[in-house]
C-alpha positions in Angstrom: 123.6 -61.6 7.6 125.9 -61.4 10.3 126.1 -58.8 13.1 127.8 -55.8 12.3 129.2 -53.3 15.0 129.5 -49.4 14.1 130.6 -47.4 17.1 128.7 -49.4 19.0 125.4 -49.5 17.1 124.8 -53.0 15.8 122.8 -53.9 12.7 119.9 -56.7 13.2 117.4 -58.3 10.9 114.4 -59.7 11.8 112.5 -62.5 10.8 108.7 -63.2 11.2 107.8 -66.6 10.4 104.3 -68.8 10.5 103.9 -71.7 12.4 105.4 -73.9 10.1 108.6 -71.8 10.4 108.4 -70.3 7.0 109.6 -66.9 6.8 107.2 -64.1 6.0 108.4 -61.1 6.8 112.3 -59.6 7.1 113.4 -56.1 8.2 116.3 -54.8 9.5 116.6 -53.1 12.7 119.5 -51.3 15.2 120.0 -52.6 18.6 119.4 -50.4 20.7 119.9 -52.4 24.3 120.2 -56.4 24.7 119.8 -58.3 28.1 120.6 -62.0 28.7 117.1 -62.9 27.4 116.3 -59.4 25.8 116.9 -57.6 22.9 115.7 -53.9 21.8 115.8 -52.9 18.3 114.9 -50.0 16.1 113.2 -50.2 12.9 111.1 -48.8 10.0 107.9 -49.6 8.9 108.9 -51.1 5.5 105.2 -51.7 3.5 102.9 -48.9 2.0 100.2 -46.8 4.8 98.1 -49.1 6.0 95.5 -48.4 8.6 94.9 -51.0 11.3 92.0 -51.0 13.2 92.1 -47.1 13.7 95.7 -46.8 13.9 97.5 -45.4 10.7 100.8 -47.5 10.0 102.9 -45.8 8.0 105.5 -46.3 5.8 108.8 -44.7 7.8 106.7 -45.0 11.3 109.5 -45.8 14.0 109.0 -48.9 16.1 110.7 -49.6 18.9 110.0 -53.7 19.0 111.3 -55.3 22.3 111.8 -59.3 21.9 112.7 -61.8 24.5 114.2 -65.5 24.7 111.9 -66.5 27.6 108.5 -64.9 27.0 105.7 -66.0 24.4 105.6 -62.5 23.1 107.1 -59.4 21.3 106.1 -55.5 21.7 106.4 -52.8 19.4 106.3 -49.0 20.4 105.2 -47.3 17.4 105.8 -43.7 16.8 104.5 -41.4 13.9 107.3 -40.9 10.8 105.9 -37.2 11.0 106.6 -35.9 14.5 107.4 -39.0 16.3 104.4 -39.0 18.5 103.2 -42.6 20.3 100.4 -43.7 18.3 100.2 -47.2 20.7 101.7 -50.4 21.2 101.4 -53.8 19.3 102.0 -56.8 20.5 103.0 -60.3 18.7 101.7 -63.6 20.5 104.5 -65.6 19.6 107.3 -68.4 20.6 110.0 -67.1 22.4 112.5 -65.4 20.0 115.9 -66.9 18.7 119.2 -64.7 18.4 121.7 -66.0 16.3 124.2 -64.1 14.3 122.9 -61.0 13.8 119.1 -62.8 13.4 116.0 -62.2 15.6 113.9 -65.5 13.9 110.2 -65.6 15.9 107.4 -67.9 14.9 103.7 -65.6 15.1 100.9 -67.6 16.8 98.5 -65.2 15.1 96.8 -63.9 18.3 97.5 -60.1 18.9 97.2 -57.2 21.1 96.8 -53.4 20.3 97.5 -51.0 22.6 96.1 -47.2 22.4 98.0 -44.6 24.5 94.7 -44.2 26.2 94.5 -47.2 27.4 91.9 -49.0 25.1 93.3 -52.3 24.1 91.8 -54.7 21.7 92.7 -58.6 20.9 92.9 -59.3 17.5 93.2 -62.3 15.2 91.3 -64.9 17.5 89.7 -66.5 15.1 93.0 -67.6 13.5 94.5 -67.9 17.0 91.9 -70.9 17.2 92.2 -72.7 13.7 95.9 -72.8 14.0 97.3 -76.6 14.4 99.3 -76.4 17.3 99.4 -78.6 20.3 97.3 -77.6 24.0 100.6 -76.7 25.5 101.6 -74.6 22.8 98.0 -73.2 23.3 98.1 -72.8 26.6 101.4 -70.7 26.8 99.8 -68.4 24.1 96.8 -68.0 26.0 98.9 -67.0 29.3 100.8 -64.5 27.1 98.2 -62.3 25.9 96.6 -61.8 29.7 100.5 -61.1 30.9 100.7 -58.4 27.8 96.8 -57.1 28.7 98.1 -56.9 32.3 101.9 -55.4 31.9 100.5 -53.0 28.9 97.6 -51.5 31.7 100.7 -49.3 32.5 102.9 -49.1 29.3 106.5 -50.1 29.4 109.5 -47.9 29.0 111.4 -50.3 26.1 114.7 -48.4 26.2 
């Protein structure tokens, strides 16, 4: 799909992928403020409720999902379909983001981090984190982004 401007609002999809490259997951998503290395979207969760280790995703929750060119990560603000209320953060271990045409493409390195608004945070996924076949570099850059997101999420970014 290519980019498509509407007084200035620009359409976006998004692509998850597995670390083959595979794609298993697409949504589509507004910009709501790109950077050189940055983009900001909006989107809607698009599956059926699903609750995730104490937080209830769903279906029409708002996330506001930051993505960058240059950092092993993602973030997504997510806000209650109801009354728009923060319910936390998740966070996508993951190789830097591509942009291209109207496309954020990311490749998920499994390893995860979910935020509370109170501050708890818990890692998730490890276990598949560690049976993925990737190389010790890859690895390594992985590992350094989950303690930058445990580090910058002790105090909770403002994403737009």
């Amino acid at each position: 799909m290519l980019l498509r401007e509407h007084s200035n609002i620009s359409e976006v999809i998004v692509i998850k992928c597995n670390i083959e490259g595979k794609e298993i997951w697409r949504y589509p998503g507004l910009i709501l403020k790109r950077g050189v290395n940055t983009m900001v979207i909006e989107a809607y969760f698009n599956r059926n409720d699903l609750l995730f280790h104490g937080m209830l995703l769903g279906r029409g929750d708002r996330f506001v999902e930051a993505y960058y060119t240059d950092r092993w990560y993602n973030i997504f603000e997510v806000h209650d379909r109801v009354d728009d209320h923060l319910k936390g953060w998740y966070c996508n271990v993951a190789r830097p983001a591509v942009f291209v045409n109207g496309v954020i493409r990311y490749v998920d390195l499994a390893l995860d981090l979910l935020v509370f608004p109170d501050g708890r945070q818990f890692v998730l996924d490890e276990d598949e984190f560690a049976a993925l076949p990737i190389d010790a570099e890859t690895r390594s850059q992985a590992i350094r982004a989950l303690e930058d997101l445990k580090t910058l999420l002790q105090t909770p970014p403002s994403l737009v």
